[in-house]
SEDOPA-567595 format. One record per residue (C-alpha): residue number from 1; x, y, z. Coordinates in nm, 4 decimals, padded with zeros to 6 digits. Each point is the difference from the previous one (the first is absolute). Example, Ala and Ser with C-alpha at 12.3 -4.5 7.8 and 13.67 -1.06 7.14 Angstrom:
2
site num=1; u=01.2300; v=-00.4500; w=00.7800
site num=2; u=00.1370; v=00.3440; w=-00.0660
end
This chain:
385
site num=1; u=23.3051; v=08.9457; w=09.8535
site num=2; u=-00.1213; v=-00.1253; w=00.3008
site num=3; u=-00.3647; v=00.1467; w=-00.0517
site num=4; u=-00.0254; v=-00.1713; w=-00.3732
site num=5; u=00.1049; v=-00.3429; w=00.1868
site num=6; u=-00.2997; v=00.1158; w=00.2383
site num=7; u=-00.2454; v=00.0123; w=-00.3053
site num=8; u=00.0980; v=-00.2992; w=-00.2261
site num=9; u=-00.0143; v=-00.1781; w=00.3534
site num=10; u=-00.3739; v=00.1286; w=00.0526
site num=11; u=-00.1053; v=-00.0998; w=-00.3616
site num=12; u=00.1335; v=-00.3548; w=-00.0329
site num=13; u=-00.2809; v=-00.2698; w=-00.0020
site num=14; u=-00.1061; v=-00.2097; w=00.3311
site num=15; u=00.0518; v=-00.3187; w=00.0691
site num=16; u=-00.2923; v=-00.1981; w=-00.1241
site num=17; u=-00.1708; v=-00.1782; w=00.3042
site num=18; u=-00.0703; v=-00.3515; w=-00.1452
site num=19; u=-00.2531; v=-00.1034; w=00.2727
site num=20; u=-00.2111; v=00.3345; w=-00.0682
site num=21; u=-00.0012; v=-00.1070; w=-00.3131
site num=22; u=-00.1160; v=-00.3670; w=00.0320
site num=23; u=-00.3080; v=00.1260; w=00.2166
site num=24; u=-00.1041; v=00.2249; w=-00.2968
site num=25; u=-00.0083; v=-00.2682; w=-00.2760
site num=26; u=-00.1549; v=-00.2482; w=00.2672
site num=27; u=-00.3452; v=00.3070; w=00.0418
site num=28; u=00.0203; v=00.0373; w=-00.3775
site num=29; u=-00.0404; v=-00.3543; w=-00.0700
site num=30; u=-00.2301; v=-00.0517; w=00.2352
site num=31; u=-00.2717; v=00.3176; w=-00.1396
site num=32; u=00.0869; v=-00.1600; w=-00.3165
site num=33; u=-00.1029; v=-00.3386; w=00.0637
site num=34; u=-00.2874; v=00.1266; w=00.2018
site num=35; u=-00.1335; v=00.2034; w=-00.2781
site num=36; u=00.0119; v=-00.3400; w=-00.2136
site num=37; u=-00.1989; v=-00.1387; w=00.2658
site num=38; u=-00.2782; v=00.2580; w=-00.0042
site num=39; u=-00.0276; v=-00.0389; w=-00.3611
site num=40; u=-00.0299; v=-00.3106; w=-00.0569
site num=41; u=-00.2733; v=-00.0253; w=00.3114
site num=42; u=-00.1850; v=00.2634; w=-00.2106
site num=43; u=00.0583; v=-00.1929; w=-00.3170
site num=44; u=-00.1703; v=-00.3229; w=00.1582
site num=45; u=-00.2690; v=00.2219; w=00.1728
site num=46; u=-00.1193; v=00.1348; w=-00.3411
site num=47; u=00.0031; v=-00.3374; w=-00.1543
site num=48; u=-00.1516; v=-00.1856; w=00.2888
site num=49; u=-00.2828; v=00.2686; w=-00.0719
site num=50; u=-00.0004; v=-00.0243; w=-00.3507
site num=51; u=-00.0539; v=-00.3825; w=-00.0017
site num=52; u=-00.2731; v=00.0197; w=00.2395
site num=53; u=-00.1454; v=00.2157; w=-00.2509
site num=54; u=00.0405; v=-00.1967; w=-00.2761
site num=55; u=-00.0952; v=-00.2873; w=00.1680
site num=56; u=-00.4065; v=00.1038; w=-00.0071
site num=57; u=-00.1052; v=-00.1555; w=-00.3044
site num=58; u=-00.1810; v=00.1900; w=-00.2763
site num=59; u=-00.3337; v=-00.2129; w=00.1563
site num=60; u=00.0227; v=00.1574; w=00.3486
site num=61; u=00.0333; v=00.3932; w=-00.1808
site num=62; u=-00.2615; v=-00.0811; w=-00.2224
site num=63; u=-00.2042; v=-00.1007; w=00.3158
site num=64; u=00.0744; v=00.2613; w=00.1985
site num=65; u=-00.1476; v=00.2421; w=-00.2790
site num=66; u=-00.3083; v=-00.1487; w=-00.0482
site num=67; u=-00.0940; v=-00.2381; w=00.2444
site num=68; u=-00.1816; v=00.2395; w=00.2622
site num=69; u=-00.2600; v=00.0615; w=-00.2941
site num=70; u=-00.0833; v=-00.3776; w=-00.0117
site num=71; u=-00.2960; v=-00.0468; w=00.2024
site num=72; u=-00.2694; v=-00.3068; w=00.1085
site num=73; u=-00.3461; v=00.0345; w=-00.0757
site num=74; u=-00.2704; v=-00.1924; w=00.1894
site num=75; u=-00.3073; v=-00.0289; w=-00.1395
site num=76; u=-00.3598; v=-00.1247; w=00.0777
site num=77; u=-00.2349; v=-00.1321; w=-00.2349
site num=78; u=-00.3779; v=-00.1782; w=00.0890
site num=79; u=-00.0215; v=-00.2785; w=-00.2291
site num=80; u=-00.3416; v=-00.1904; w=-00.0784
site num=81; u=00.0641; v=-00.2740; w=-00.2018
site num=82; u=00.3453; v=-00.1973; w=-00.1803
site num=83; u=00.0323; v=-00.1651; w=-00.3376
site num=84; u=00.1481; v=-00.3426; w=-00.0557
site num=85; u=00.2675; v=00.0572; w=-00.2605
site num=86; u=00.3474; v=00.0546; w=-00.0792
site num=87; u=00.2419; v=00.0542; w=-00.2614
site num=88; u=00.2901; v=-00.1869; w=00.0704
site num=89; u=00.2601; v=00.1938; w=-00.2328
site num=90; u=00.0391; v=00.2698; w=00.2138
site num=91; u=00.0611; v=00.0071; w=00.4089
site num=92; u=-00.1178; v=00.3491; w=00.0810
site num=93; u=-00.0462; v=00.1826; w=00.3512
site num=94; u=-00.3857; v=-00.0438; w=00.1596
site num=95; u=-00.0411; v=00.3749; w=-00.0732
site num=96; u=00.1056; v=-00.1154; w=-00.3742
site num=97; u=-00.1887; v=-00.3101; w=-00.0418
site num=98; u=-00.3393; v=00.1780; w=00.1316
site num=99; u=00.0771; v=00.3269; w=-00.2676
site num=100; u=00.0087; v=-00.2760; w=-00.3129
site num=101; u=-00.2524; v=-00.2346; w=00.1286
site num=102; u=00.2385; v=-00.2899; w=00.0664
site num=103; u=-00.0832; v=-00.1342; w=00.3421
site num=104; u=00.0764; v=-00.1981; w=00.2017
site num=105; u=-00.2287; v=-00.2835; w=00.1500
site num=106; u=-00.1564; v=00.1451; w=00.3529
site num=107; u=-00.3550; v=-00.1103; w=00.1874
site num=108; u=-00.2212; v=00.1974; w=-00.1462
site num=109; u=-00.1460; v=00.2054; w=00.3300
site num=110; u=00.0120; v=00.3867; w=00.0133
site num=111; u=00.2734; v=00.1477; w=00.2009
site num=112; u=00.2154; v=00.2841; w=00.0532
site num=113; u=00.3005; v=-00.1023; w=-00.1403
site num=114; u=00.3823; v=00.2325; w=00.0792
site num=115; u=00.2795; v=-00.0384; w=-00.2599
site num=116; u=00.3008; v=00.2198; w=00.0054
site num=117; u=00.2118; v=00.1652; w=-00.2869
site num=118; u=00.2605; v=00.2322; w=-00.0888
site num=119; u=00.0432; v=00.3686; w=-00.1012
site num=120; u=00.2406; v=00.3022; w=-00.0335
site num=121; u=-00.0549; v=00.3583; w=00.0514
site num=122; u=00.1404; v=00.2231; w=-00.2599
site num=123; u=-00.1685; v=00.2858; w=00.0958
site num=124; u=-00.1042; v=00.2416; w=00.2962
site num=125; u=-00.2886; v=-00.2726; w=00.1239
site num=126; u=-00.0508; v=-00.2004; w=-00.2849
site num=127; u=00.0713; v=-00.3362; w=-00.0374
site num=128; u=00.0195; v=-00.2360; w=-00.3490
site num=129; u=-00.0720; v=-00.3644; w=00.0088
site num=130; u=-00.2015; v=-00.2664; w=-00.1783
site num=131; u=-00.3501; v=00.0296; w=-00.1200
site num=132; u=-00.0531; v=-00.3931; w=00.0968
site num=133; u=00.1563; v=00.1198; w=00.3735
site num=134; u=-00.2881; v=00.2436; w=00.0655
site num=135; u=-00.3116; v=-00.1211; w=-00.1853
site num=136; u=-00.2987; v=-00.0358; w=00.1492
site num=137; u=00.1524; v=00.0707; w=00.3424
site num=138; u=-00.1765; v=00.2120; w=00.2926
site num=139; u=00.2050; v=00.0970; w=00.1877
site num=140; u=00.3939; v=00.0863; w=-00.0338
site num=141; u=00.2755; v=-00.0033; w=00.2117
site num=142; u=00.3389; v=00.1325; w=-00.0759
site num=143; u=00.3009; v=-00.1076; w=00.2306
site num=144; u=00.3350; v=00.1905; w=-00.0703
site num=145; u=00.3870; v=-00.0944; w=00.0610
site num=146; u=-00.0381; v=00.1558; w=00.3331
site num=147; u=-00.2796; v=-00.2044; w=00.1341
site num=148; u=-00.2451; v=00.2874; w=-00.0114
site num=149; u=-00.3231; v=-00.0990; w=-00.1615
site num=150; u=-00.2552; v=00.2312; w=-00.1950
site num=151; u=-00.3526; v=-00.0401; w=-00.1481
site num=152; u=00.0327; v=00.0077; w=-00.3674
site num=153; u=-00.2854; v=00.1453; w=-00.2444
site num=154; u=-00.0040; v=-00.1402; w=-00.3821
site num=155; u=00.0404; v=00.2881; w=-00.2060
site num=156; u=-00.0360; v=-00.1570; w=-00.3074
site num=157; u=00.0676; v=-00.3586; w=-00.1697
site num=158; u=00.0389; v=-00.1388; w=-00.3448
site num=159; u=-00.1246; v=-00.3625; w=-00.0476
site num=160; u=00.1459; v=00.0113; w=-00.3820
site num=161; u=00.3688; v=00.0831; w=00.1079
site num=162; u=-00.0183; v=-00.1632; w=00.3688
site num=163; u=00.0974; v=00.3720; w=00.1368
site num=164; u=-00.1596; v=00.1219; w=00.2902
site num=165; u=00.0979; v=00.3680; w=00.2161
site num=166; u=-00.0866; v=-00.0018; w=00.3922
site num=167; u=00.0572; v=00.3114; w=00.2204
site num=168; u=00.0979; v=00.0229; w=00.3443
site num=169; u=-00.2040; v=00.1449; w=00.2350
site num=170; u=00.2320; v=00.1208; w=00.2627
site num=171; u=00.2636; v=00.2858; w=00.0284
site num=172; u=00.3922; v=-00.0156; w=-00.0949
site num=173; u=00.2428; v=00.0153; w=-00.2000
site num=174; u=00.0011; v=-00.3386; w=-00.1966
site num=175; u=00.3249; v=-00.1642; w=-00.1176
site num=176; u=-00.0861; v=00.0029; w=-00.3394
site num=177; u=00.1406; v=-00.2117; w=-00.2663
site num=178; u=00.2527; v=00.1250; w=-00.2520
site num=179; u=-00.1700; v=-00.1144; w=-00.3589
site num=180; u=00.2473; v=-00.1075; w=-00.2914
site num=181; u=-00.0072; v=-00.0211; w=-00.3314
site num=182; u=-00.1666; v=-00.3275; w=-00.1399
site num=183; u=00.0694; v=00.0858; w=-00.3677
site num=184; u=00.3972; v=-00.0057; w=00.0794
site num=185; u=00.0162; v=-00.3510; w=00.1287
site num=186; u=00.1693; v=-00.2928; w=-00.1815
site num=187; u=-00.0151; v=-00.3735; w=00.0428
site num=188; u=00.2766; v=-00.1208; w=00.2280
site num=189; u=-00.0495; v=00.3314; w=00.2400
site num=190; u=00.0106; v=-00.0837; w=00.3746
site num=191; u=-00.3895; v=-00.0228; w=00.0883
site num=192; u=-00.0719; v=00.0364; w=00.4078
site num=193; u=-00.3533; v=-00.1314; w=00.1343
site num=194; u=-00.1297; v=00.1374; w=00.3164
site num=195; u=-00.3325; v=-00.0772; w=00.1604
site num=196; u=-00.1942; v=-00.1744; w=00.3217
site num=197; u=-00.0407; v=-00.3329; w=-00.1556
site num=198; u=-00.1787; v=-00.2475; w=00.2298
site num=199; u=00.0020; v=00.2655; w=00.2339
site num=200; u=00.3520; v=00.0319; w=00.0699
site num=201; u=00.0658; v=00.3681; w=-00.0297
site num=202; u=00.2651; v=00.1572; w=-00.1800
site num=203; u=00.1286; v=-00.2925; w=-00.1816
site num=204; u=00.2806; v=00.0683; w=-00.2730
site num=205; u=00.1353; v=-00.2368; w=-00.3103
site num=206; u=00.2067; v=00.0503; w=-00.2845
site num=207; u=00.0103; v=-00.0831; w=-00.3504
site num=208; u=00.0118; v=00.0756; w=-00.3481
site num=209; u=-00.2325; v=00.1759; w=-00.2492
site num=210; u=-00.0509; v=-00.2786; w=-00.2609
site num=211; u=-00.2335; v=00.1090; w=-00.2108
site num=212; u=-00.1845; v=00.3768; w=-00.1114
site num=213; u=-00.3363; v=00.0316; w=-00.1709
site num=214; u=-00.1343; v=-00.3347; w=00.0955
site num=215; u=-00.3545; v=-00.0396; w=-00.1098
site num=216; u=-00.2662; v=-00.1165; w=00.2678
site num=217; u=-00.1604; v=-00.2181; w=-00.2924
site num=218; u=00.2824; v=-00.2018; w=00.0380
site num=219; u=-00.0297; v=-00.1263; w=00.3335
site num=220; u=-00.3857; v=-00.0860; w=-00.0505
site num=221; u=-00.1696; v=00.3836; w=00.0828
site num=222; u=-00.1495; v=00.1009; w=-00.2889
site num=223; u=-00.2518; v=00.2418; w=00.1918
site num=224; u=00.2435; v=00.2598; w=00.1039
site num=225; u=00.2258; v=00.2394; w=-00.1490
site num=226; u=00.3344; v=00.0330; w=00.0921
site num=227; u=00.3580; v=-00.1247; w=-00.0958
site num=228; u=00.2161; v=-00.0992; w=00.2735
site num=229; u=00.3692; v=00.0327; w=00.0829
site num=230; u=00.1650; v=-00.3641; w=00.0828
site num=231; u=00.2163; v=-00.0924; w=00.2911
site num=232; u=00.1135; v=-00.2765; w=00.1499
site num=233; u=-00.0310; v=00.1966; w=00.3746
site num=234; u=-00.1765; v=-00.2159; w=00.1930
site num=235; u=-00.3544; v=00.1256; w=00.0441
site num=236; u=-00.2685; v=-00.1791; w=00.2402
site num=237; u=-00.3257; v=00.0567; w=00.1023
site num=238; u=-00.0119; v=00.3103; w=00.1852
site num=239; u=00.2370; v=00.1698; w=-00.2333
site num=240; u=-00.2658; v=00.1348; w=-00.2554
site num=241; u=00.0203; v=00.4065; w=00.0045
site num=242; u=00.3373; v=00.0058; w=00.1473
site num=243; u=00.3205; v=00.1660; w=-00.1675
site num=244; u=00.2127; v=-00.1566; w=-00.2376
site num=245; u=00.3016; v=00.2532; w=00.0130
site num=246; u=00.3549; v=-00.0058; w=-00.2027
site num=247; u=00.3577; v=-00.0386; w=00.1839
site num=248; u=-00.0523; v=00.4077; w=-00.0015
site num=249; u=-00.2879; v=-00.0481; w=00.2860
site num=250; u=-00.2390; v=00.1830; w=-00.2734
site num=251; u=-00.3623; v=-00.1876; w=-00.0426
site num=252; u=-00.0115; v=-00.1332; w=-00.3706
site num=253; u=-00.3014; v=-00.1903; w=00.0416
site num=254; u=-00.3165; v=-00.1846; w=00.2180
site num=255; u=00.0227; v=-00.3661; w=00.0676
site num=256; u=-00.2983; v=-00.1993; w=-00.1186
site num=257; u=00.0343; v=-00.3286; w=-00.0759
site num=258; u=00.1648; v=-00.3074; w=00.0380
site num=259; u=00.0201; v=-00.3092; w=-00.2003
site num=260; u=-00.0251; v=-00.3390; w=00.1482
site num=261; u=-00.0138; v=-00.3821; w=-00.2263
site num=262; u=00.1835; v=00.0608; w=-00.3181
site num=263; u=00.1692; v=00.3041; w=-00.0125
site num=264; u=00.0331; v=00.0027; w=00.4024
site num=265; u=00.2182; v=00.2488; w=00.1653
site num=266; u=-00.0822; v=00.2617; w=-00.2568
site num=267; u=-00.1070; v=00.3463; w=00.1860
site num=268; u=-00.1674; v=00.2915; w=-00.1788
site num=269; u=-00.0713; v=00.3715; w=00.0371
site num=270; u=-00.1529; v=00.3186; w=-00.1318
site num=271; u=00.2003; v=00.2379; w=-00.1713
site num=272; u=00.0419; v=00.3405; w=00.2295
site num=273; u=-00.0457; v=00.2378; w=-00.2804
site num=274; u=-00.3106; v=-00.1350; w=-00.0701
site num=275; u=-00.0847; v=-00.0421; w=00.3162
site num=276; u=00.0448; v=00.3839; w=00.1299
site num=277; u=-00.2068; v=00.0914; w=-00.3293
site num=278; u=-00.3259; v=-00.2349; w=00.1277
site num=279; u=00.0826; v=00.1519; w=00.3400
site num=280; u=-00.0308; v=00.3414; w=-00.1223
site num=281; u=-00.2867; v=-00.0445; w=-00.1720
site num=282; u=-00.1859; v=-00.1490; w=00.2924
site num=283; u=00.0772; v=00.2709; w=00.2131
site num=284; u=-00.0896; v=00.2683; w=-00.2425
site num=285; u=-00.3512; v=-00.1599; w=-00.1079
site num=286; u=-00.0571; v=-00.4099; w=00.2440
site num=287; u=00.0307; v=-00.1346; w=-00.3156
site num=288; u=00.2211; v=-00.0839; w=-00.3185
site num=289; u=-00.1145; v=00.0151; w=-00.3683
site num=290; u=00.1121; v=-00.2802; w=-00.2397
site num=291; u=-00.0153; v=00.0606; w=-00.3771
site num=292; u=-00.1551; v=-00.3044; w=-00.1827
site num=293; u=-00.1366; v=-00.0908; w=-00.3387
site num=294; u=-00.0941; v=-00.3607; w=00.1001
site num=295; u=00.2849; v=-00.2225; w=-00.1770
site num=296; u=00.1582; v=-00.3285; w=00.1278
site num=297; u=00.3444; v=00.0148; w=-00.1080
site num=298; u=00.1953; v=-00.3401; w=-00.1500
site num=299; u=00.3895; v=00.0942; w=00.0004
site num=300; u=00.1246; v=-00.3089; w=-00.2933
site num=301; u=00.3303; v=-00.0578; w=-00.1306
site num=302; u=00.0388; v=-00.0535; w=-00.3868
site num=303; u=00.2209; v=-00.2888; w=-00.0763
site num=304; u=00.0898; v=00.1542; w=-00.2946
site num=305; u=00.0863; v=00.3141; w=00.0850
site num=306; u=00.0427; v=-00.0881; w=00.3442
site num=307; u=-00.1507; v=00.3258; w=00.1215
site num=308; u=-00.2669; v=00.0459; w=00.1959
site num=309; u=-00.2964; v=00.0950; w=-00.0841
site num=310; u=-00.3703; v=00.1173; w=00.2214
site num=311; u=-00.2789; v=-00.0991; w=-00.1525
site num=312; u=-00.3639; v=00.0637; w=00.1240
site num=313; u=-00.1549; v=-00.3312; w=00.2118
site num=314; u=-00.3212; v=00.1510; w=00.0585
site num=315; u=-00.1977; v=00.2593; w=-00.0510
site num=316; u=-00.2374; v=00.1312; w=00.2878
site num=317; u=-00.3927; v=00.1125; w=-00.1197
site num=318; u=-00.1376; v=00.3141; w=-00.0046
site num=319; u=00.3630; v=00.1112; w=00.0922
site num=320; u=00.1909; v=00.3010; w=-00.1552
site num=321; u=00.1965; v=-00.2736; w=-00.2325
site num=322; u=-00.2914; v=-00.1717; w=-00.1460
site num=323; u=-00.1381; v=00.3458; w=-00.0652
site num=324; u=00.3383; v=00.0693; w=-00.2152
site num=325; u=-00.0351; v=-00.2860; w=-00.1678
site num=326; u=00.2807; v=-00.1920; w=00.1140
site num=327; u=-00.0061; v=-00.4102; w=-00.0113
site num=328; u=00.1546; v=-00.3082; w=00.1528
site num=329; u=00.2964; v=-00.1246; w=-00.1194
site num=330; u=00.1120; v=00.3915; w=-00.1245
site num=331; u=00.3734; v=00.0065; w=00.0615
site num=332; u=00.0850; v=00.3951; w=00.1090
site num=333; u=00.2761; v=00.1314; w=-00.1664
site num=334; u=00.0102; v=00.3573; w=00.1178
site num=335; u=-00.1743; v=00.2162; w=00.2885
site num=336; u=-00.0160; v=00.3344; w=-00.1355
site num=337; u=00.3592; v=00.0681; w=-00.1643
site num=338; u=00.1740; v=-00.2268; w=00.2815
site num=339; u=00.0838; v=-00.3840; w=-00.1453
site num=340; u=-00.1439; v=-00.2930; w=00.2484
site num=341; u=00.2558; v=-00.2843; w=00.1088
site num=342; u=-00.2421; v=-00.1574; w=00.2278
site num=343; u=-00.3695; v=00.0402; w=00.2042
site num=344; u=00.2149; v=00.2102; w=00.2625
site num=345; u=00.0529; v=00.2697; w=-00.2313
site num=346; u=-00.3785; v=00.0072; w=-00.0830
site num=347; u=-00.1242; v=00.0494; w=00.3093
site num=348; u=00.2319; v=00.2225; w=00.1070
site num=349; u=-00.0847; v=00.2466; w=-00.3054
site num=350; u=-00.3619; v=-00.0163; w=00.0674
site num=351; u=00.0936; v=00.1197; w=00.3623
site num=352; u=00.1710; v=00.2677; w=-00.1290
site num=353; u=-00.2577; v=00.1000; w=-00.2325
site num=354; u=-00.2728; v=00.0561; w=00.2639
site num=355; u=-00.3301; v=00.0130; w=-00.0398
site num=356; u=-00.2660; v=00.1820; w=-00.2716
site num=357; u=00.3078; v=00.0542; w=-00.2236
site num=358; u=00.0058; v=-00.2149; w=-00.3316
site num=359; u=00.2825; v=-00.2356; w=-00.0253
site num=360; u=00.1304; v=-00.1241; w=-00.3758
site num=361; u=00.1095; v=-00.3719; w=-00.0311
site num=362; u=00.1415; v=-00.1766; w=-00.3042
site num=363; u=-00.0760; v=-00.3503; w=-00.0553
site num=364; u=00.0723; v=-00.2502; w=-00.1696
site num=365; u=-00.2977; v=-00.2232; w=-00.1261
site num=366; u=00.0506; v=-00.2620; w=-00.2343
site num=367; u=00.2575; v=00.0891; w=-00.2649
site num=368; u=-00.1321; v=00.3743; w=00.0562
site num=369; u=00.0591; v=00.3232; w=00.2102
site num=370; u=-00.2422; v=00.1553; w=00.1824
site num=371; u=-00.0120; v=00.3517; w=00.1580
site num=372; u=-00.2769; v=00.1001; w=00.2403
site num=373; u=-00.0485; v=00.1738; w=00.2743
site num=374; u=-00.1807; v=-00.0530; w=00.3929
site num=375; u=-00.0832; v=00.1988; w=00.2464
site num=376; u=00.1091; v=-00.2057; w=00.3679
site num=377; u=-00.2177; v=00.0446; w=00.2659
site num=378; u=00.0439; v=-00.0754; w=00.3791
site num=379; u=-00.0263; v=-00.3794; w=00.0626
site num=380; u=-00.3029; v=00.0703; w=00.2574
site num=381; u=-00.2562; v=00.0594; w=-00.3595
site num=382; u=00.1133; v=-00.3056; w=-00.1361
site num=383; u=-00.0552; v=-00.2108; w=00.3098
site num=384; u=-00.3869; v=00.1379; w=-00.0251
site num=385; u=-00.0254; v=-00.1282; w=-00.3584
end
């Protein structure tokens, strides 16, 4: 009996020690609020870092892709003798207003005159700018992002398209430009300029593209052959052969142009995807071939269909049309099986058709249709006629 007392003695509970206690709950809640802590420093690291990242705007990543490509090109040029006209419809670079013929008013004493322009490289050593930015010159340097400079050789240009190639003569690697898509862009895209205008190197602005397919004709050229893609970008002397890129930092197309008077603040460039096929063409063989049959093209609207309509303006002599029989005042309905809505579509068929290779047009002459056929030839053997 007195043994079981022993045992139940031994097994009943302890006294709980309330102060033990106390100091456990007080450690608990202290890990527990420190683990809060922690957290919620983490929490505010991450989104401190994720809003500094976010806060680069879609310019600066665009930049930082393609913006080492951009380069300045210096260029020297012996000049004899200046003209005395100007058109006043269209404010152009000096590079650009020498390649068309629309001067500016200067003494008329020889010199050796140094302009400066803009250019990308979008491959190992080569470099695409502006026909107008390199012609005539004799000597060419290239400066790059990094303040190295380079003497630049002209591979090739191409007056007719305002496309020129230059390579570098130096070792690298070259940032190289990442080339888009011109065919995918839409009015309204974000459009970013950059150039050297005036000399001020690396020089960036934004704005929309506001037109595609614009048609030189319509700003006064009618000499050259090439439609433009519209932005509102500011572009200034300097500018011409520089990138126009999209909010993806991809090169869509070359600025060109600008438009001053009516119309002012208008910018302009060359499609890339033509561009890159001139390119290739002057690297493969200095020079491009472009199919013509020696047609001035009239794009009319008729009020009573309200469609629109090409009709032939003129007719050149001796050319590849004449020979065919076509006239003035023919309205083209079809270019082989592929229906016309206006002159772009035209010349962009002949293009594709290439050269020595017959071509069949329906026309519409009078009340009657008319099917014939040409053979385009490059624009060279109808400048000799």
């Amino acid at each position: 009996m007195r043994m079981l007392f022993r045992l139940t003695k031994k097994l009943k509970p302890k006294k709980i020690n309330h102060t033990n206690l106390s100091i456990i709950f007080s450690v608990f809640l202290f890990l527990l609020s420190t683990s809060k802590v922690i957290s919620k420093q983490n929490n505010n690291s991450n989104l401190l870092k994720n809003t500094q990242i976010s806060s680069n705007s879609f310019i600066t990543d665009a930049i930082r892709k393609t913006g080492d490509s951009v380069v300045t090109i210096e260029t020297q040029r012996f000049v004899r003798k200046k003209q005395f006209s100007r058109d006043s419809r269209i404010f152009l670079d000096p590079y650009f207003e020498r390649f068309f013929g629309i001067q500016p008013l200067y003494e008329d004493q020889p010199r050796i005159e140094q302009s400066q322009g803009s250019g990308f490289i979008f491959r190992d050593g080569l470099i695409m700018t502006n026909a107008h930015v390199v012609n005539g010159s004799e000597k060419l340097i290239v400066g790059l992002s990094t303040g190295k400079k380079f003497r630049g050789k002209l591979i090739g240009q191409d007056l007719l398209t305002d496309l020129a190639v230059i390579k570098l003569e130096g070792k690298g690697p070259w940032p190289k430009a990442v080339l888009g898509d011109s065919n995918k862009i839409q009015v309204g895209d974000w459009a970013i300029a950059v150039g050297n205008p005036f000399g001020l190197e690396n020089t960036v602005t934004l704005g929309i593209i506001s037109n595609l397919n614009r048609n030189v004709s319509e700003l006064g050229i009618y000499d050259k052959r090439f439609e433009l893609i519209q932005t509102d970008a500011a572009i200034n002397p300097g500018n011409s052969g520089g990138p126009l890129l999209n909010s993806n930092g991809e090169v869509i197309g070359i600025n060109t142009l600008i438009r001053s008077g009516p119309g002012a603040g208008l910018s302009f460039a060359i499609p890339i995807n033509k561009a890159k096929d001139i390119a290739s063409q002057l690297i493969k063989n200095g020079r491009v071939v472009h199919p013509m049959i020696g047609i001035n093209l009239i794009d009319e609207t008729d009020l009573d269909s309200e469609q629109n309509k090409v009709k032939i303006g003129f007719v050149v002599p001796n050319s590849p049309a004449e020979k065919s029989g076509i006239l003035t005042n023919d309205i083209i309905l079809k270019v082989g099986n592929k229906n016309i809505k206006n002159s772009s579509d035209v010349v962009r068929l002949i293009s594709e058709n290439g050269i020595d290779r017959y071509l069949y047009l329906t026309l519409k002459r009078g009340n009657n249709l008319i099917k014939l056929k040409v053979k385009p030839t490059d624009i060279k053997n109808i400048s000799k006629n």
